[in-house]
Each structure stands twice: as structure tokens, then as C-alpha cells.
C-alpha positions as CSV (number, residue, x, y, z in Angstrom):
1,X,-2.2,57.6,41.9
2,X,-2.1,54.0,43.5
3,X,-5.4,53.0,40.9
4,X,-3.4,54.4,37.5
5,X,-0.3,53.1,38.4
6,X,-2.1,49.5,39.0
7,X,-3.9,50.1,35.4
8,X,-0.6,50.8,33.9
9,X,1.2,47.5,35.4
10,X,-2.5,46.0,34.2
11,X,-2.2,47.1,30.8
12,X,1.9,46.2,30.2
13,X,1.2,42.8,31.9
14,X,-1.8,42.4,29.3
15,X,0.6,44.1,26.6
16,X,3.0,41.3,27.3
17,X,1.1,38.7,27.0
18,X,-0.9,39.8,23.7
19,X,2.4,40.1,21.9
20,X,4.2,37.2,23.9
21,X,1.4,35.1,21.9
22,X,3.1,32.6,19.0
23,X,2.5,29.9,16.8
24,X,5.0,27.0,15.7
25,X,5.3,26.0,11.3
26,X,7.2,23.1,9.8
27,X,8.6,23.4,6.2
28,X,8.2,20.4,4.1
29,X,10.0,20.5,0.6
30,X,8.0,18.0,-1.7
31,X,8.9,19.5,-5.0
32,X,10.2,18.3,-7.7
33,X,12.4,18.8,-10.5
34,X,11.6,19.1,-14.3
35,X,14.1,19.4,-17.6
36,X,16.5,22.3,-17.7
37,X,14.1,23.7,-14.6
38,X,15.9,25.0,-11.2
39,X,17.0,22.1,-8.9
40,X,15.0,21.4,-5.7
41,X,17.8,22.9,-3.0
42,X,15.4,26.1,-2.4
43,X,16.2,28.9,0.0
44,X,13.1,29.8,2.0
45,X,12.5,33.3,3.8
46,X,9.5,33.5,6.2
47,X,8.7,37.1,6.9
48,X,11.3,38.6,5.0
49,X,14.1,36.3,6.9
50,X,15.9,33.6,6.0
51,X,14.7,30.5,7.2
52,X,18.3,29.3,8.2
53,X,21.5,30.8,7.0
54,X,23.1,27.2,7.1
55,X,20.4,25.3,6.1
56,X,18.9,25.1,2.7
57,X,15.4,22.4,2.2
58,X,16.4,20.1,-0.5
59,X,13.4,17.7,-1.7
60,X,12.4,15.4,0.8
61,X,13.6,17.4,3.3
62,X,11.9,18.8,6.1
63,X,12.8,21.7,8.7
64,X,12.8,21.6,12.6
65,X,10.0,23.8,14.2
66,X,10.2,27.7,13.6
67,X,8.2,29.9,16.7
68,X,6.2,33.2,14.9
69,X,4.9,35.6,16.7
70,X,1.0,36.2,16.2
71,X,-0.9,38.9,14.8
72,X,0.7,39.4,11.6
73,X,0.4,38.0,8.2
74,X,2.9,35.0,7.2
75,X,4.7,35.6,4.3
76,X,6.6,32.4,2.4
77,X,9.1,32.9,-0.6
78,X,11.0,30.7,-2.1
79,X,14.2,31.3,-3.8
80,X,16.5,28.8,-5.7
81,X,19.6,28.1,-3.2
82,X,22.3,29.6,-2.8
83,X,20.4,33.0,-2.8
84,X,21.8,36.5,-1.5
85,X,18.2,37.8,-0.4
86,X,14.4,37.4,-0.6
87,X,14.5,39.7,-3.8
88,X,15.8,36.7,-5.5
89,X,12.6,34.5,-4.4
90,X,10.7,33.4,-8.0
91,X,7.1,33.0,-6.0
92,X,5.9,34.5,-2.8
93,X,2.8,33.0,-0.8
94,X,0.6,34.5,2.0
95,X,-1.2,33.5,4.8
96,X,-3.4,35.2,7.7
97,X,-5.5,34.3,10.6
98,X,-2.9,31.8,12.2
99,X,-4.1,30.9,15.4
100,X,-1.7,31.2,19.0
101,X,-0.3,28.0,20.1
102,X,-1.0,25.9,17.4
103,X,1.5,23.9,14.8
104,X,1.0,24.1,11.5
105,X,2.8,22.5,8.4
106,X,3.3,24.1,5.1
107,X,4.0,21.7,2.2
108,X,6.1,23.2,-0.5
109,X,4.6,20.9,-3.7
110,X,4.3,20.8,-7.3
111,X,7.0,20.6,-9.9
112,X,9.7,23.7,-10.8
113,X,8.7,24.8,-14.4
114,X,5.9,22.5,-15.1
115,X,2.5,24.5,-15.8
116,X,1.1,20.9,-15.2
117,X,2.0,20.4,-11.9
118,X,2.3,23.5,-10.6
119,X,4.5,24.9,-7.5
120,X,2.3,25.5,-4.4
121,X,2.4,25.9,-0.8
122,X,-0.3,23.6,1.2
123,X,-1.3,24.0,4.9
124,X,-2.7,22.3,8.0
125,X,-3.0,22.9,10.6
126,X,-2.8,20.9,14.5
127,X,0.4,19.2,13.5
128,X,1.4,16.9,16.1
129,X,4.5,16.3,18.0
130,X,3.3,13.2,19.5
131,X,1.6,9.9,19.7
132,X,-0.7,8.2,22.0
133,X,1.4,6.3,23.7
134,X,5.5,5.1,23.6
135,X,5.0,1.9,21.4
136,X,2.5,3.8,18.8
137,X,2.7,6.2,15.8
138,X,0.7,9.0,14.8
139,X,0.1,9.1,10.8
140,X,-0.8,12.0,8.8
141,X,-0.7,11.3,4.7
142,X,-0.4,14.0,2.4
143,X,-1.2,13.4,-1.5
144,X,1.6,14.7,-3.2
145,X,0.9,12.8,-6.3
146,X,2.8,14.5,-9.4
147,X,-1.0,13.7,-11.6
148,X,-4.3,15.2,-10.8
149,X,-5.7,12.0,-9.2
150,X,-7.2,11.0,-6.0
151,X,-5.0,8.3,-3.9
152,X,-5.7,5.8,-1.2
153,X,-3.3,5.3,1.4
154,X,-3.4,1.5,2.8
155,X,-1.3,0.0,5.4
156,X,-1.3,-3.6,4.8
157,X,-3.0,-5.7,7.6
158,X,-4.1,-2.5,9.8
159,X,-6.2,-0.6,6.5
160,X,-6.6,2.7,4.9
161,X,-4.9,6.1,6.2
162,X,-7.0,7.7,4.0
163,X,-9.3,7.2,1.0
164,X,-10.4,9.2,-2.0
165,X,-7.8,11.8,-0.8
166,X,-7.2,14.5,-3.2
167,X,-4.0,15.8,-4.7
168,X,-3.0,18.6,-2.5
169,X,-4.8,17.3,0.5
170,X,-4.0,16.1,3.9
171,X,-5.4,13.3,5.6
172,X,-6.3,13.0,9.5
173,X,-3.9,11.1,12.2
174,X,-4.2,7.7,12.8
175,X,-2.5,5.6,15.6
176,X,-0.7,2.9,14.6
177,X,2.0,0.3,16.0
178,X,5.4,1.5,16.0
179,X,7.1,-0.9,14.0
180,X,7.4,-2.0,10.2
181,X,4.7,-1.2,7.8
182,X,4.2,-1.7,4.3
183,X,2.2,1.1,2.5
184,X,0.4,0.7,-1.0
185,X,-0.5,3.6,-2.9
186,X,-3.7,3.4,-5.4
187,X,-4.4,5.8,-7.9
188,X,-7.9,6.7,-8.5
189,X,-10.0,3.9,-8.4
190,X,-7.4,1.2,-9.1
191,X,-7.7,-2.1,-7.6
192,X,-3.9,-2.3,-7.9
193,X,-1.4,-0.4,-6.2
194,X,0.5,2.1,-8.3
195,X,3.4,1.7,-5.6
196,X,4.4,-0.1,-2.8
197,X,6.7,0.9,0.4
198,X,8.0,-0.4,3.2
199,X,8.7,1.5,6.1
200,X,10.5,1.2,9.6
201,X,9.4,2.7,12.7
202,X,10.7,0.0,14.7
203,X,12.6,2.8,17.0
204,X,9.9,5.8,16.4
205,X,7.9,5.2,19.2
206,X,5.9,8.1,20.6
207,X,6.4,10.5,17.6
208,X,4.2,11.7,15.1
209,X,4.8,11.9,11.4
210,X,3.4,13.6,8.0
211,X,3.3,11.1,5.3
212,X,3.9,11.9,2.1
213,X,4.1,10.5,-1.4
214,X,5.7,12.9,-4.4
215,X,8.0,12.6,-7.5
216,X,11.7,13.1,-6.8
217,X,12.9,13.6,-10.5
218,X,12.8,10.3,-12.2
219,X,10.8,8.1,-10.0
220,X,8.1,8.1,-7.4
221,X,8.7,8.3,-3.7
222,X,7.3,8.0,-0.4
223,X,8.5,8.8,2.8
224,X,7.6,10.4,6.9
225,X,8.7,13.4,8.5
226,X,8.6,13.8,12.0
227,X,7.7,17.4,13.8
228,X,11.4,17.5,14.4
229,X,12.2,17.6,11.2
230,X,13.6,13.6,10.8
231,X,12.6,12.0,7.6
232,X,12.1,8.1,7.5
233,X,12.0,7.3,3.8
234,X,9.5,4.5,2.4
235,X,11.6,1.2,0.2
236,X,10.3,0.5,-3.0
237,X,9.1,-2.9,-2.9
238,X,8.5,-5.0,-6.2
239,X,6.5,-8.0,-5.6
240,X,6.5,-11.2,-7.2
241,X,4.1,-11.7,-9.5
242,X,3.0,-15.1,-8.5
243,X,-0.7,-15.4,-7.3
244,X,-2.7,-18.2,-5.5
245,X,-4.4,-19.7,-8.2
246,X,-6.3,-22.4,-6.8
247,X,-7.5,-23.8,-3.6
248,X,-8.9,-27.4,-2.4
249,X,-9.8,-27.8,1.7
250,X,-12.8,-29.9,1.8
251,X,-13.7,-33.5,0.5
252,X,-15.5,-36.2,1.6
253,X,-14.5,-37.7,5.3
254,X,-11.3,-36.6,6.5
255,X,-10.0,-34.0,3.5
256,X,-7.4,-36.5,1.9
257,X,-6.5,-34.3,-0.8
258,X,-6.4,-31.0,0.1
259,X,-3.9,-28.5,-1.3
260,X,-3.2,-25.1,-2.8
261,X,-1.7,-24.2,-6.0
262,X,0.3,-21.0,-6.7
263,X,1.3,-20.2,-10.1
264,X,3.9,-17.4,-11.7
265,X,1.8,-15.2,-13.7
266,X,4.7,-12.8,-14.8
267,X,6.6,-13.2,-17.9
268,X,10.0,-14.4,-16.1
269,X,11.3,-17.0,-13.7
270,X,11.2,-16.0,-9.7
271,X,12.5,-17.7,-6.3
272,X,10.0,-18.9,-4.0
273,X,12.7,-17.9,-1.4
274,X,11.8,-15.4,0.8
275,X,7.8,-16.3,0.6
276,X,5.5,-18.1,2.7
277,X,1.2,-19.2,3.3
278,X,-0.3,-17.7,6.5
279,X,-3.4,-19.5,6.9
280,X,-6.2,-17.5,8.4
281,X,-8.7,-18.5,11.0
282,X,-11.8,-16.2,11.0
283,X,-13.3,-16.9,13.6
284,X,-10.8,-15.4,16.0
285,X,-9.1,-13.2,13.2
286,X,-5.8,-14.6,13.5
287,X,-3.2,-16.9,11.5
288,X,-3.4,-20.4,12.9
289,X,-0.2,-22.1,10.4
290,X,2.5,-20.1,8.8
291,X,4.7,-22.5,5.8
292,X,8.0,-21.1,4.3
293,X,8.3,-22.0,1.1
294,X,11.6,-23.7,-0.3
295,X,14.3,-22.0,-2.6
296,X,12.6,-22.7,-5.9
297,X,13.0,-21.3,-9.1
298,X,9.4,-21.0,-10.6
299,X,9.2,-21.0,-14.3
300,X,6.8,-17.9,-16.3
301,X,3.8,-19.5,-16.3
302,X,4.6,-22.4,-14.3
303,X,2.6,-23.9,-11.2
304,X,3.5,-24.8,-7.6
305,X,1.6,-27.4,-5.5
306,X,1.5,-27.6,-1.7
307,X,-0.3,-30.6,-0.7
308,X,-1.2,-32.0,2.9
309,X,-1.1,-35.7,2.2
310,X,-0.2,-37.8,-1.1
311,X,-3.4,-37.9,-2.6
312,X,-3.0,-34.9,-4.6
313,X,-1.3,-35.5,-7.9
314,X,1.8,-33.2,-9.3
315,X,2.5,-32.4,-5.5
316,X,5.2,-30.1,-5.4
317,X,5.5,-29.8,-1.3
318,X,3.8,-32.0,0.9
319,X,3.3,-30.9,4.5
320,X,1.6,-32.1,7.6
321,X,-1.6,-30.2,9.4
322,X,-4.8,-29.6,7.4
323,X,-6.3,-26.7,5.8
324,X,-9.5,-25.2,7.8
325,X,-12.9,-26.0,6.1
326,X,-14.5,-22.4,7.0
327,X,-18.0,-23.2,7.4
328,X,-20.2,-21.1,11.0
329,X,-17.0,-18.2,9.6
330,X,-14.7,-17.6,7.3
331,X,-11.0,-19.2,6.8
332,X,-8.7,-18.0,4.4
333,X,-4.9,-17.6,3.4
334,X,-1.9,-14.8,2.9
335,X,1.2,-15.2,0.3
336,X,3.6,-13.0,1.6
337,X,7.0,-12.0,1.1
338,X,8.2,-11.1,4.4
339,X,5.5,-9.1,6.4
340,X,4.1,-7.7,2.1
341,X,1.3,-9.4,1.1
342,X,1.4,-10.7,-2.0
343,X,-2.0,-12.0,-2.7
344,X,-4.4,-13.4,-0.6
345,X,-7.7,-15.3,-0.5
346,X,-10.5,-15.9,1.8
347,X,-13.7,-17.8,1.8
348,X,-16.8,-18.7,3.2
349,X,-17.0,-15.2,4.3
350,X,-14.8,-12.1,4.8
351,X,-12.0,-11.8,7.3
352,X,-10.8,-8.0,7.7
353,X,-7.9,-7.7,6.0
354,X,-7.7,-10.6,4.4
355,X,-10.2,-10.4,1.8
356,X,-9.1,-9.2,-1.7
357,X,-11.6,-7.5,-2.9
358,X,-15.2,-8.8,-2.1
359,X,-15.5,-11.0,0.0
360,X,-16.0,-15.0,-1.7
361,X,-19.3,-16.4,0.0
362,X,-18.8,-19.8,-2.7
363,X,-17.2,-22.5,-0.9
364,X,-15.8,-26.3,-1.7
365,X,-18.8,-28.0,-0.5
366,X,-17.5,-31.5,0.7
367,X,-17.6,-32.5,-3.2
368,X,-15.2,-35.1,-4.9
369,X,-13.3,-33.6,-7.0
370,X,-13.8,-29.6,-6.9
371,X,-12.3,-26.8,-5.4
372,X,-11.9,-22.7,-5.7
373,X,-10.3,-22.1,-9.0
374,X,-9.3,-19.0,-10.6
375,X,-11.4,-18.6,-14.0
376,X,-9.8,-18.3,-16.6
377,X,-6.7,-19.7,-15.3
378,X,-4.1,-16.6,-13.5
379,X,-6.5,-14.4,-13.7
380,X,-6.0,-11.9,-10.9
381,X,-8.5,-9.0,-10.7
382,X,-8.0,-8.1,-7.1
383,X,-11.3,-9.1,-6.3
384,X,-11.8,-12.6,-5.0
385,X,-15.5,-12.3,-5.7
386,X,-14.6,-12.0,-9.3
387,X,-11.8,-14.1,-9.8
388,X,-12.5,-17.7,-7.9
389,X,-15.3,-20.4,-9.4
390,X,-16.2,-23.4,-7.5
391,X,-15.2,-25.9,-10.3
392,X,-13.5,-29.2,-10.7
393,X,-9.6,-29.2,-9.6
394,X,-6.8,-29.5,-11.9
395,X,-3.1,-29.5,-9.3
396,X,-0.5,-28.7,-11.4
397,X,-2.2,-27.9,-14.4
398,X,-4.5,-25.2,-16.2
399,X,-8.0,-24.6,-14.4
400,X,-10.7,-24.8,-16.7
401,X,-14.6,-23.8,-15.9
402,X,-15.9,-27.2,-16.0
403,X,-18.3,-28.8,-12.9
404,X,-18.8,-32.4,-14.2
405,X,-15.4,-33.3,-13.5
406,X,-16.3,-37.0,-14.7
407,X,-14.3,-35.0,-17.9
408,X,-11.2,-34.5,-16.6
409,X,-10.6,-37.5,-14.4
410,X,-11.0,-40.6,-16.5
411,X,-8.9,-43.5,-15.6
412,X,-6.6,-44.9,-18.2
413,X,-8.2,-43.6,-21.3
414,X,-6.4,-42.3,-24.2
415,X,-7.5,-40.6,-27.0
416,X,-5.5,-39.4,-30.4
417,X,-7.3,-36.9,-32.3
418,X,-6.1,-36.6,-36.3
419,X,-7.2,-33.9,-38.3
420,X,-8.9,-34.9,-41.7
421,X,-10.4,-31.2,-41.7
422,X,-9.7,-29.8,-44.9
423,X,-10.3,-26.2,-43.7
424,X,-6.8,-26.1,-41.5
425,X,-6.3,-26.6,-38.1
426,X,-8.5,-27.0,-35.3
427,X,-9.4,-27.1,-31.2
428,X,-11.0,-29.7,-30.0
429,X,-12.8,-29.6,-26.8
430,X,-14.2,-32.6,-24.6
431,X,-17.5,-31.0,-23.3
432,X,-16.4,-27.1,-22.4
433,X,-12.6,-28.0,-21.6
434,X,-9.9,-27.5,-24.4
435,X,-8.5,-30.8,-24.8
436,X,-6.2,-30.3,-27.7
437,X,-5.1,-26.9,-30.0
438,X,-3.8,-26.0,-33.4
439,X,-4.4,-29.7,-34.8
């Protein structure tokens, strides 16, 4: 009697503890909405139930985490809100084999009513509620592009969340600095962000977040959810479209004339206000000079020249300090606008983070006269490899691909070309450079 009645407390002690067994989900609501197609307030009932009877998911939105028992199927529908009961759900999604005492997100993605972009429920699993440590983050993407294309995540100055990352497709956590971070988002295998954010977790420390990008009607967004359900949403930045178009840091004896030019490649006038140079020392990875730029208005097409002494001609800003020569490592510079990076540059080398692109291995070469130019003039591939030639220096002015710069610098000489051409009118170039147009 004593040995069945110990197997009996055995077996409703084991009893209790199979069926005490559970798993926590988080809803995420990343759909979007399409033309005359439902809105994105959804009810959702998981296993028949519905999710909250106060709280409907509207896009962007994210739930709290919801304890299910184990050893069942889960069963997801989706209903458009307000609903009276799961017969009103228009798609129904099931899942098996959830493990005990894991977390798992579910990702409701894809467009209402558009056969292009489906609607779809995506999983992962391991969700976490934390990070490593109080002043860190733990980042998770999530490609929620609206197109069928891959996207790379990059966090300026700390690198990529995740590359190649296919729509539909989570990424793995990485650790990062609780603070602000700006996020670009590249579509297939741009060299140019498709979008860029700028996030705060300034007063996230410790928590972990799913990142996601999607399509919230008219225009693309990105923003974080937290396993408590709080969203941090990404801020569309637009940068200016001014570049660093050409860069002098090494002459002859003590660099008299060194300088860099930036230039406004867009198509109207922007403010220097706001932007500054961080130049980079490779060696030890870190900026050694940070410049604020004034409160200029910079004409389309127009150039800006910040010189270090008053050699350099069409000077636009002159400051005091030198520019590093790179040589045993690289050196290089940052145009930002706050903590974005607007365009950057390095050379002799690569510095992490810095380089654009391939890294520039040409260099100024103690020459008279020549520097790193952009060739042809503004043109910004994102790759410094491709866009910089060693040529002869032209502040203030057009670059042009020439290295005899005995052609561009002649004192006090004056030429006035007239066109006795029958056949119309003409360019006129002095060795390779344009000289005149249209005479």
C-alpha cells in the first residue's frame, strides 16, 4: 500500500510538472495597408482566444509577453478589429513543436490585399529579454522590406547587424552601446542607403530589442520593440547632399597649403549649419580634431574651402592645426551632421569605419601642387577606391584629371580664344583640361 501510494504521489508530481511546462510569444504587427484593403488595427486570437479583449495590435505595434502551455499546436488568426469572434479571422496560421521555456516572436508581415506582398506570419525563436550588461543593447533586425530584396542593416561607426538578409528573415543579436544610433538601410547590392534612421536608446540600457524595417502605408519605416512590448521608432533622416570633394595634406617641408574642399552636389542651396570634419587618426582608430562648420548657405553646385594657413587660394575657412600625412597607417576624415555621417574619406590605407567603400591606398606624395581629387568632379560612387585620383589641386574650382599641373598654374598669363571656325562652336582644351566651352 505504502509503494502505490508513493507511485501515485510520483506520477501526479510528474503529471504536474509535464503539463506545468510553457513557453512565452511576442506579437509583432508589421503589416501594412494597401488601397480600399482592411486597415492594420487587427484582432489576434491565439488558440481560439482573444489575444486581449482591450487591446487590439495596430502596425508597429507590438504585444507584452503571452505564457502557452506546451504540448499542443499554436494556432494564430487574424481578424480585422473590432471583431465579435475568431470566425471572423480572414487567415489562420499554425505552428507545432514549440519548445518549454523558450520565447519566441511571431511577426505578423506582408501587405492586406496585395498578392505581391503577401500577409504572413514569421517566427524565431530565443527572443531575448535582456542585454549583456546595463549600459548595452541587444539587437535583433528583421527584413520587413515591402520588395522581394535582400537588405543590409548598418549601424554607422559600429557596422553591419546583418548582411544579405532576406525579406522575411531575422537576423542574430548583437551588443551594442545603449545610446543614439543611426541605422542605414541598403537594398540589394546598393552602395547607397535606400533609408536612413536615427534612433535613441539613450535610456534603454539592459533591454533587448527586435529591429525592424516595413512600409506603414505611404512611406517606409523603421523602428525597435522591446520583449515588453515598447516600441522605440527610427527618425527619417535626409542628409545633405554635399560630399568631400577634394583633399590636399602633404607638400614639400612643413605642408603650407593644405586644405579640404567640400562641394554641394544636390540640385538646391543647403546650410553648413549643423555639420562638421572629424579627422581620423589610424593608427590608434580614433578622431584627433573635430571643426564645426559656420552657418553658410552653399549654393547647388557650389564649393567650400577649409584651409590651414593662407596659402591656399579661394579659402573659404581658415583654421589652425594641420591635417595628418598618413604614411606607416592610414589618416582620414568624417562629414557629419550631428553623430550621421555624411561622407567620409580615408587614405593611405583603411581605417574601420571610416572607409567608403574600398579602401584608397593612393596618397599625396609630398608633390607641389597635387592632392586627392574626385574624378570627374562630385562624383560620389561610395567607393573611395573609385572615386579619388591623385591629380593636380584646383580649391575652389572644378577638378580636372590632369598631373602636369604646370597647366593650371601659370603666373600672369592670359589667353583670349576667338572662334574663326566656320563649323559653329567649339571647346577648347589646354593639354587634357577644358579651358573654354561653347565658343
Amino acid at each position: 500500500m505504502t509503494k502505490m501510494l508513493t507511485l501515485v504521489c510520483a506520477f501526479i508530481a510528474w503529471s504536474t510538472l509535464m503539463f506545468s511546462q510553457s513557453y512565452e510569444i511576442q506579437l509583432i504587427n508589421n503589416t501594412s495597408t494597401v488601397p480600399n484593403g482592411p486597415g492594420t488595427l487587427v484582432d489576434i486570437y491565439v488558440n481560439d482566444s482573444l489575444y486581449s479583449s482591450t487591446q487590439q495590435l495596430n502596425s508597429m505595434e507590438a504585444s507584452t509577453l503571452i505564457s502557452l502551455p506546451t504540448g499542443e499546436p499554436l494556432q494564430i488568426s487574424i481578424a480585422s478589429s473590432p471583431s465579435d469572434s475568431i470566425q471572423q479571422s480572414f487567415v489562420t496560421f499554425n505552428f507545432n513543436n514549440l519548445e518549454a521555456d523558450k520565447i519566441y516572436a511571431f511577426v505578423l508581415d506582408g501587405a492586406f490585399g496585395n498578392p505581391d506582398n503577401p500577409f504572413r506570419v514569421e517566427s524565431a525563436e530565443n527572443l531575448l529579454r535582456f542585454s549583456d550588461g546595463s549600459d548595452r543593447i541587444a539587437l535583433r533586425p528583421f527584413n520587413g522590406n515591402k520588395a522581394s530584396v535582400s537588405n543590409n542593416f548598418f549601424i554607422q561607426r559600429q557596422g553591419f547587424l546583418a548582411e544579405n538578409l532576406n525579406k522575411g528573415d531575422f537576423g542574430n543579436y548583437q551588443n551594442l552601446n545603449a545610446s543614439q544610433l543611426i541605422l542605414d538601410l541598403f537594398e540589394g547590392a546598393s552602395l547607397f542607403p535606400a533609408s536612413t534612421y536615427s534612433f535613441d536608446f539613450s535610456n534603454s540600457g539592459g533591454q533587448a530589442f527586435t529591429l525592424l524595417n516595413g512600409f506603414n502605408g505611404t512611406v517606409d519605416v523603421a523602428y525597435a520593440v522591446s520583449a515588453d512590448g515598447t516600441v522605440i521608432e527610427g527618425q527619417p533622416l535626409v542628409l545633405p547632399n554635399i560630399i568631400i570633394n577634394e583633399l590636399a595634406y602633404d607638400q614639400p617641408g612643413t605642408d603650407g597649403a593644405e586644405f579640404i574642399e567640400l562641394k554641394n552636389i544636390g540640385e538646391t542651396a543647403v546650410s553648413l549649419a549643423g555639420l562638421s570634419l572629424e579627422f581620423w587618426n589610424g593608427s590608434v582608430n580614433q578622431a584627433y580634431n573635430t571643426v564645426a562648420l559656420p552657418s553658410v548657405t552653399l549654393a547647388a553646385s557650389d564649393y567650400f574651402v577649409i584651409c590651414f594657413s593662407g596659402n591656399v587660394p579661394n579659402c573659404d575657412l581658415q583654421l589652425s592645426g594641420s591635417i595628418q600625412n598618413g604614411g606607416a597607417s592610414p589618416d582620414g576624415v568624417l562629414l557629419l551632421s550631428g553623430i550621421a555621417v555624411v561622407d567620409a574619406l580615408s587614405y593611405e590605407g583603411d581605417i574601420p569605419l571610416v572607409t567608403e567603400g574600398d579602401a584608397l591606398n593612393i596618397s599625396d606624395n609630398n608633390v607641389p601642387q597635387t592632392g586627392l581629387s574626385r574624378i570627374p568632379d562630385g562624383a560620389d560612387s561610395n567607393n573611395n577606391s573609385m572615386d579619388f585620383q591623385s591629380v593636380c589641386i584646383t580649391p575652389g574650382a572644378a577638378n580636372q584629371a590632369l598631373t602636369d599641373c604646370s597647366l593650371l598654374h601659370m603666373d600672369s598669363t592670359f589667353v583670349q580664344f576667338i572662334n574663326n571656325y566656320e563649323a559653329g562652336p567649339v571647346d577648347v582644351y589646354l593639354g587634357p583640361a577644358l579651358i573654354a566651352e561653347n565658343i
